[in-house]
C-alpha positions as CSV (number, residue, x, y, z in Angstrom):
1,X,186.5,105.2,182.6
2,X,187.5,108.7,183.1
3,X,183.9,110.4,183.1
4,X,184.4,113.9,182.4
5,X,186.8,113.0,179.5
6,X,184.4,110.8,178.3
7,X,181.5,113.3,178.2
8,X,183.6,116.2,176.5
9,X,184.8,113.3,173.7
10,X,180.8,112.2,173.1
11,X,179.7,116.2,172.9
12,X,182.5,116.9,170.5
13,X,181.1,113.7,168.9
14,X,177.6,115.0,168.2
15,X,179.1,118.5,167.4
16,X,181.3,117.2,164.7
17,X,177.9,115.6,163.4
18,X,176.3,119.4,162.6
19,X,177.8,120.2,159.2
20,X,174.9,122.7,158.4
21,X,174.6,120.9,155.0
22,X,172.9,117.8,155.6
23,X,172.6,117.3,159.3
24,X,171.6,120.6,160.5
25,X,170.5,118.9,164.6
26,X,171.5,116.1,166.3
27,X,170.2,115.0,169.7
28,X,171.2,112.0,171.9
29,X,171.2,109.9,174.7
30,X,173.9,106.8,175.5
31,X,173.7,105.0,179.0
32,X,175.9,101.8,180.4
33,X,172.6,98.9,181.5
34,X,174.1,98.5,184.8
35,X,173.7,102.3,185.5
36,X,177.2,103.1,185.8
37,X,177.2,106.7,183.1
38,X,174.7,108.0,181.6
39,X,175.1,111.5,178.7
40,X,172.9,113.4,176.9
41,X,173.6,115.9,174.4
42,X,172.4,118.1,171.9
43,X,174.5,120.4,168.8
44,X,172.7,122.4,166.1
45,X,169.0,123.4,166.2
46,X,168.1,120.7,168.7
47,X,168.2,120.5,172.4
48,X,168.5,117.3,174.5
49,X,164.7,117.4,175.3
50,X,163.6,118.5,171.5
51,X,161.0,116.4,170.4
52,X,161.1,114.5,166.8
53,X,159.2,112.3,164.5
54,X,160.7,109.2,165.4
55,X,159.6,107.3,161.9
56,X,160.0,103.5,161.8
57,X,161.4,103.4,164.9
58,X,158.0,103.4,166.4
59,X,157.6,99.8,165.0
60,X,159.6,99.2,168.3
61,X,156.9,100.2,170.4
62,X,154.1,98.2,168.3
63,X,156.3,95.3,168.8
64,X,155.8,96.3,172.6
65,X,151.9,95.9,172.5
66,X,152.1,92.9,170.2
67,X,154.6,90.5,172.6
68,X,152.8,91.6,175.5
69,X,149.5,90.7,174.4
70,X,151.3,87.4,172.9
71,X,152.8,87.0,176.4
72,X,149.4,87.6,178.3
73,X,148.0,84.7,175.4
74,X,145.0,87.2,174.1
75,X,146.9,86.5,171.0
76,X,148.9,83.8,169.2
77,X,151.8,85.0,167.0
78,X,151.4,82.3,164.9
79,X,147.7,82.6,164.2
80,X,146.7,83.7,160.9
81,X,145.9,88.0,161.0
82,X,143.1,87.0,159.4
83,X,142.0,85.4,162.3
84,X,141.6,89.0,163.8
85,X,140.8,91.0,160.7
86,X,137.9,91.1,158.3
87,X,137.7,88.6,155.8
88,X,137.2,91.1,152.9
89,X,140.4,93.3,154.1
90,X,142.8,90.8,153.6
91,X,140.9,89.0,150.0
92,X,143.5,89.6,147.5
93,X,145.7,91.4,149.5
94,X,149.1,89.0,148.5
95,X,148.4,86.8,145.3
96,X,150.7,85.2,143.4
97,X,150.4,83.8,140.5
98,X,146.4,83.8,140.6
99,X,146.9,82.7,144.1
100,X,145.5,84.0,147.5
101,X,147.9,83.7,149.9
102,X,146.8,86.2,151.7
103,X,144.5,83.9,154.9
104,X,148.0,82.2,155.5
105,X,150.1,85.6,156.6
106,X,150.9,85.0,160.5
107,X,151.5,88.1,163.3
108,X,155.0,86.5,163.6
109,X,155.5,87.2,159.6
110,X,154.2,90.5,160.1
111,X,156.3,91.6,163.0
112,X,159.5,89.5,161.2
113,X,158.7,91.5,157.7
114,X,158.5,87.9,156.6
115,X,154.8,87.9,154.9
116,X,156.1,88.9,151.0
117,X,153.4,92.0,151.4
118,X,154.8,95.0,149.7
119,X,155.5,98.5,151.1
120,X,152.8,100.9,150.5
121,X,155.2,103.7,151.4
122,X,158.2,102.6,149.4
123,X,157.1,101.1,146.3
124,X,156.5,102.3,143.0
125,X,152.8,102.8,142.1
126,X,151.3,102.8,138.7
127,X,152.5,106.4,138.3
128,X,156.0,105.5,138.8
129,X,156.4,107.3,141.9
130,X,156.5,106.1,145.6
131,X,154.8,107.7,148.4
132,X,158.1,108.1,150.0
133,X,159.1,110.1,146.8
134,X,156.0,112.1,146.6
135,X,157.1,112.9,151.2
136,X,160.5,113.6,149.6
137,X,159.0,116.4,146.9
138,X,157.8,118.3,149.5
139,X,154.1,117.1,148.6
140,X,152.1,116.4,151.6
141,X,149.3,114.4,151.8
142,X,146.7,112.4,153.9
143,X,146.2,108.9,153.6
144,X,143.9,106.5,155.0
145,X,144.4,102.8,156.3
146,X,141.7,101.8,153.9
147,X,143.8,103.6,150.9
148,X,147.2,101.9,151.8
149,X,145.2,98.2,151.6
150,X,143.9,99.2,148.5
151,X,147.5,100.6,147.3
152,X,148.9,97.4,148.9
153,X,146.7,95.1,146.8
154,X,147.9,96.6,143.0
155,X,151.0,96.4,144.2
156,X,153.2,93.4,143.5
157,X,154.1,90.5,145.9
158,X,157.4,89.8,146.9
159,X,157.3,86.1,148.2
160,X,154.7,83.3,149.2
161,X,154.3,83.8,153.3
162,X,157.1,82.4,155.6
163,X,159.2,81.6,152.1
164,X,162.3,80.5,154.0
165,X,165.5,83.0,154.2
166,X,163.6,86.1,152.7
167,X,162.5,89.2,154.7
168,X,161.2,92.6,152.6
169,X,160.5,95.5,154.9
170,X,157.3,97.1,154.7
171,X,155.2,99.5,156.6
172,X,152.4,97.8,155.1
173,X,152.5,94.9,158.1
174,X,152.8,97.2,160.6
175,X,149.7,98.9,159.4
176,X,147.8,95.6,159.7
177,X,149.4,94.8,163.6
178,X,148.0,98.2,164.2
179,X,144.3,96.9,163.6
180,X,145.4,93.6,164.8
181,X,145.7,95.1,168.6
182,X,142.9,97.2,168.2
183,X,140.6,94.4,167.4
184,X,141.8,92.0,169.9
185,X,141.7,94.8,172.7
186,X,138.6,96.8,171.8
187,X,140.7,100.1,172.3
188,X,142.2,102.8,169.6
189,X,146.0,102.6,169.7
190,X,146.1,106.0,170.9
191,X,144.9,104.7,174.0
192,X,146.5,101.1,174.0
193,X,149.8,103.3,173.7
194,X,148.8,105.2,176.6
195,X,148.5,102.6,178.9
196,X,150.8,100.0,178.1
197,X,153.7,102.4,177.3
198,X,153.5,106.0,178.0
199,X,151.5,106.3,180.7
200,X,153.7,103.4,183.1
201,X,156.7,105.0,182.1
202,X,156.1,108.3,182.5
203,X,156.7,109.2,178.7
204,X,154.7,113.1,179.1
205,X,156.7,113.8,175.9
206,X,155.8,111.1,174.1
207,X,153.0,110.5,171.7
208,X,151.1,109.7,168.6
209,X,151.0,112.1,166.5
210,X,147.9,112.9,164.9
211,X,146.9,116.2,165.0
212,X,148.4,118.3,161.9
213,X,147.9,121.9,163.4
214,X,150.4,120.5,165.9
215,X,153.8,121.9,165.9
216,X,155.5,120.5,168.6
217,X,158.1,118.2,166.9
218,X,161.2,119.4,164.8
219,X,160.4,119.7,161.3
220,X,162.2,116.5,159.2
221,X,164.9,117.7,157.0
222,X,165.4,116.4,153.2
223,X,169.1,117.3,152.3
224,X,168.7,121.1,153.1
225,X,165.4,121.8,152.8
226,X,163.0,121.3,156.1
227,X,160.3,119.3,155.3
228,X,156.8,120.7,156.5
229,X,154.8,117.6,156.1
230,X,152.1,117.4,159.1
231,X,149.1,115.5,157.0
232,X,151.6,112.8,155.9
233,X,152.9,112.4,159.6
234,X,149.2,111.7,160.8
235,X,148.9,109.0,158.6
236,X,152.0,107.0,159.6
237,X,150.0,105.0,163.2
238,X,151.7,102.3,163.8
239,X,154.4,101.7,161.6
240,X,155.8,105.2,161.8
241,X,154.1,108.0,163.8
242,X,155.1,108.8,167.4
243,X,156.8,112.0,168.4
244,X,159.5,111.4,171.6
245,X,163.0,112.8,172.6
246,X,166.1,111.3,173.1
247,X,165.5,110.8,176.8
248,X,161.9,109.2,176.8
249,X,163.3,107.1,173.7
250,X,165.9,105.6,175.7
251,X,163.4,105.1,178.8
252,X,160.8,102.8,175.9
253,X,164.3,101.4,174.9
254,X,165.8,100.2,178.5
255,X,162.0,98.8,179.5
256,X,161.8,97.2,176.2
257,X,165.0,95.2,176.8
258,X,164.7,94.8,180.5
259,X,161.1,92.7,180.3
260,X,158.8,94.7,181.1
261,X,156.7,94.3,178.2
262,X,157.4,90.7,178.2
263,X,159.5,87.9,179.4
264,X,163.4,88.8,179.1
265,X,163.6,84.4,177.9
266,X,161.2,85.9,174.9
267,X,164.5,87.6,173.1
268,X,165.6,84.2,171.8
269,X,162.5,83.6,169.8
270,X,162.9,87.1,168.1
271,X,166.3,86.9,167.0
272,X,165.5,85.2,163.6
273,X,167.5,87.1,161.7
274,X,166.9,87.9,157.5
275,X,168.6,90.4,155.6
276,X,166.7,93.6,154.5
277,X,168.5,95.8,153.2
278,X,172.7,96.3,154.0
279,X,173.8,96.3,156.8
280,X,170.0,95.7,158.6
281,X,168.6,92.5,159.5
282,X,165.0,91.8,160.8
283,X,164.2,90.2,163.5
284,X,160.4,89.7,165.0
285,X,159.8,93.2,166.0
286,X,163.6,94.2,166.1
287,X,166.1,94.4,163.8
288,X,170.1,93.9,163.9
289,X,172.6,96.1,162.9
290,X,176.2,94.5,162.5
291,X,178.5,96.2,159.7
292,X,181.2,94.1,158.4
293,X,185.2,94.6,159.5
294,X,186.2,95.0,156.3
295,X,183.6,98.2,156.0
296,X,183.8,99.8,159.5
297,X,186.4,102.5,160.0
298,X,186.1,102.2,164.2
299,X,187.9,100.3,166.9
300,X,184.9,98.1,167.8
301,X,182.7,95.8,165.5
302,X,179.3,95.3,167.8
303,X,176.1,94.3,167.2
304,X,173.2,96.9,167.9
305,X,169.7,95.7,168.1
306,X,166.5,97.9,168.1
307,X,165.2,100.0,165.5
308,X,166.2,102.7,163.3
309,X,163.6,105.7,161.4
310,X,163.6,107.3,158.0
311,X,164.1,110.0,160.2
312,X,167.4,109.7,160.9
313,X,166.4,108.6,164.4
314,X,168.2,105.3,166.4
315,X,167.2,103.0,169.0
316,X,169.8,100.4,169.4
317,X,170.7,98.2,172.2
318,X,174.8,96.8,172.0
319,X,174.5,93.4,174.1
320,X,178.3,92.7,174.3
321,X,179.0,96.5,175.2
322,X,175.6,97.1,177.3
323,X,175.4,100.3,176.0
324,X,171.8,102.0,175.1
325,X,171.9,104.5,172.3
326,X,169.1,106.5,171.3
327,X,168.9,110.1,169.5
328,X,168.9,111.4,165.9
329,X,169.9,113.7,163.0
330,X,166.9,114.6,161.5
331,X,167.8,113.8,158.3
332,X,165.8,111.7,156.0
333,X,168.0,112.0,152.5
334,X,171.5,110.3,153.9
335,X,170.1,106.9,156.5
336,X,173.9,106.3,156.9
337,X,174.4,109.1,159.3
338,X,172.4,108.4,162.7
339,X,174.5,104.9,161.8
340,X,178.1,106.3,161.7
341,X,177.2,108.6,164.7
342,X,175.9,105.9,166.7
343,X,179.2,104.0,166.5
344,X,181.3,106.5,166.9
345,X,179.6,107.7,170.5
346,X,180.2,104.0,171.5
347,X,183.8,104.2,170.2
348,X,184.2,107.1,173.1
349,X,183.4,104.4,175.8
């Protein structure tokens, strides 16, 4: 590898990615696991140490908490969350048919998107319209975790727990790990956060965000229009709420593949993989990217693992490559970007 050819092809890459249209910032960081190169770069109205909403990609780090606890046996994956959770929370929270099924939903199905419960962000309510469109409008608003149970529970099923060869994704299960770990520790998840992630890895950029006078973080874009939406982004937790840059993202990402959360022998038991939505697959706390030949335009076809945010914002891990790639575009209205950007930077390896 010629490494100053290489770093002038990756920044052009992220440059080219700033079309002042949709993608107004980008911000990224790709290292080789053995150590061998390691680039960060920046184009548009971010910097290589901006800080950004982070979205779903902070299921990643839930995922964290929840294998290590597994690993440390305070937990069992395959326990029912009721087990952990109050009895009158999860009544009625997936029925079928007249039928609770809601006592036999495991922390496995939860972390695998396997437990049939519907998205509270992404499904239609009785007015017709999603939270995720309301976030879109420009409407921001506050929610509670008691309000998205009681959303989740009008809301339509999707499958009987564990149904075999379905996954949906929903932020709704990633709600419910959230309480999960702070009932079996005793602790908020601010502070669970702290000291099983941030705090050993030196993450000082890094953080829940929950305070909406806080303007730290790069505000979202929506096509062209910044999105100013600080109540909505304190009610994400769990399933959607931590502010990092590109850097301290790929730190998390490195430890999270490297065992220090848990047992590196662990990763075959995750990779269960169900469709989602095209091209992603879930896994138990991860999911798979792998696009098709026949619909990639690049040299290489590999398969990224991690996690990927509404934001715009990646996370992936490419085994056969060992390449870490973390960073975003900021850009909530096209998902397909931070995709096509990601495998281009790997395509300057």
């Amino acid at each position: 590898m010629n490494i100053e050819r290489t770093v002038l092809n990756l920044q052009r890459t992220v440059d080219r990615a700033i079309d002042n249209k949709l993608v107004f910032g980008a911000s990224v960081c790709v290292q080789k696991g053995d150590g061998s190169f390691s680039f960060s770069g920046a184009a548009g109205n971010l910097e290589t140490d901006s800080q950004y909403f982070i979205a779903s990609t902070t299921k990643l780090y839930t995922s964290a908490i929840t294998l290590k606890l597994a690993g440390q046996k305070l937990i069992q994956l395959d326990e029912p969350a009721i087990t952990y959770l109050d009895q009158g929370l999860m009544a009625g929270l997936l029925v079928i048919n007249g039928v609770d099924y809601s006592s036999q939903i495991t922390i496995r199905q939860l972390l695998a998107h396997t437990s049939g419960l519907p998205d509270y962000f992404q499904h239609k309510r009785a007015n017709g319209r999603s939270l995720l469109d309301e976030f879109t409008s420009g409407r921001d608003q506050h929610w509670t975790f008691a309000e998205v149970i009681a959303a989740t529970k009008k809301m339509k099923p999707a499958f009987r727990p564990g149904a075999k060869g379905k996954a949906l994704y929903s932020d709704t299960n990633y709600q419910l790990l959230g309480r999960i770990l702070e009932a079996v520790t005793g602790k908020p998840i601010t502070v669970l956060l702290a000291e099983v992630i941030f705090a050993p890895l030196g993450l000082s950029k890094t953080y829940l965000y929950q305070d909406s006078q806080d303007t730290r973080p790069a505000s979202l874009y929506y096509k062209s229009h910044p999105l100013h939406m600080p109540l909505a982004m304190t009610s994400f937790d769990t399933d959607g709420g931590i502010v990092s840059t590109s850097a301290e993202l790929m730190t998390f990402l490195k430890a999270f593949f490297n065992g220090q959360f848990f047992p590196v022998e662990t990763f075959a038991q995750l990779k269960q993989w169900n469709r989602i939505f095209f091209p992603l697959e879930a896994g138990v706390g991860l999911t798979r990217f792998k696009l098709p030949r026949l619909f990639s335009p690049f040299r290489a076809m590999p398969e990224f693992i991690g996690h990927s945010g509404l934001s715009g914002t990646v996370a992936f891990y490419a085994p056969k490559e060992d390449t870490y790639l973390t960073g975003t575009v900021n850009q909530i209205s096209d998902p397909g970007r931070s995709f096509r950007l990601m495998m281009e930077l790997l395509n300057c390896l």
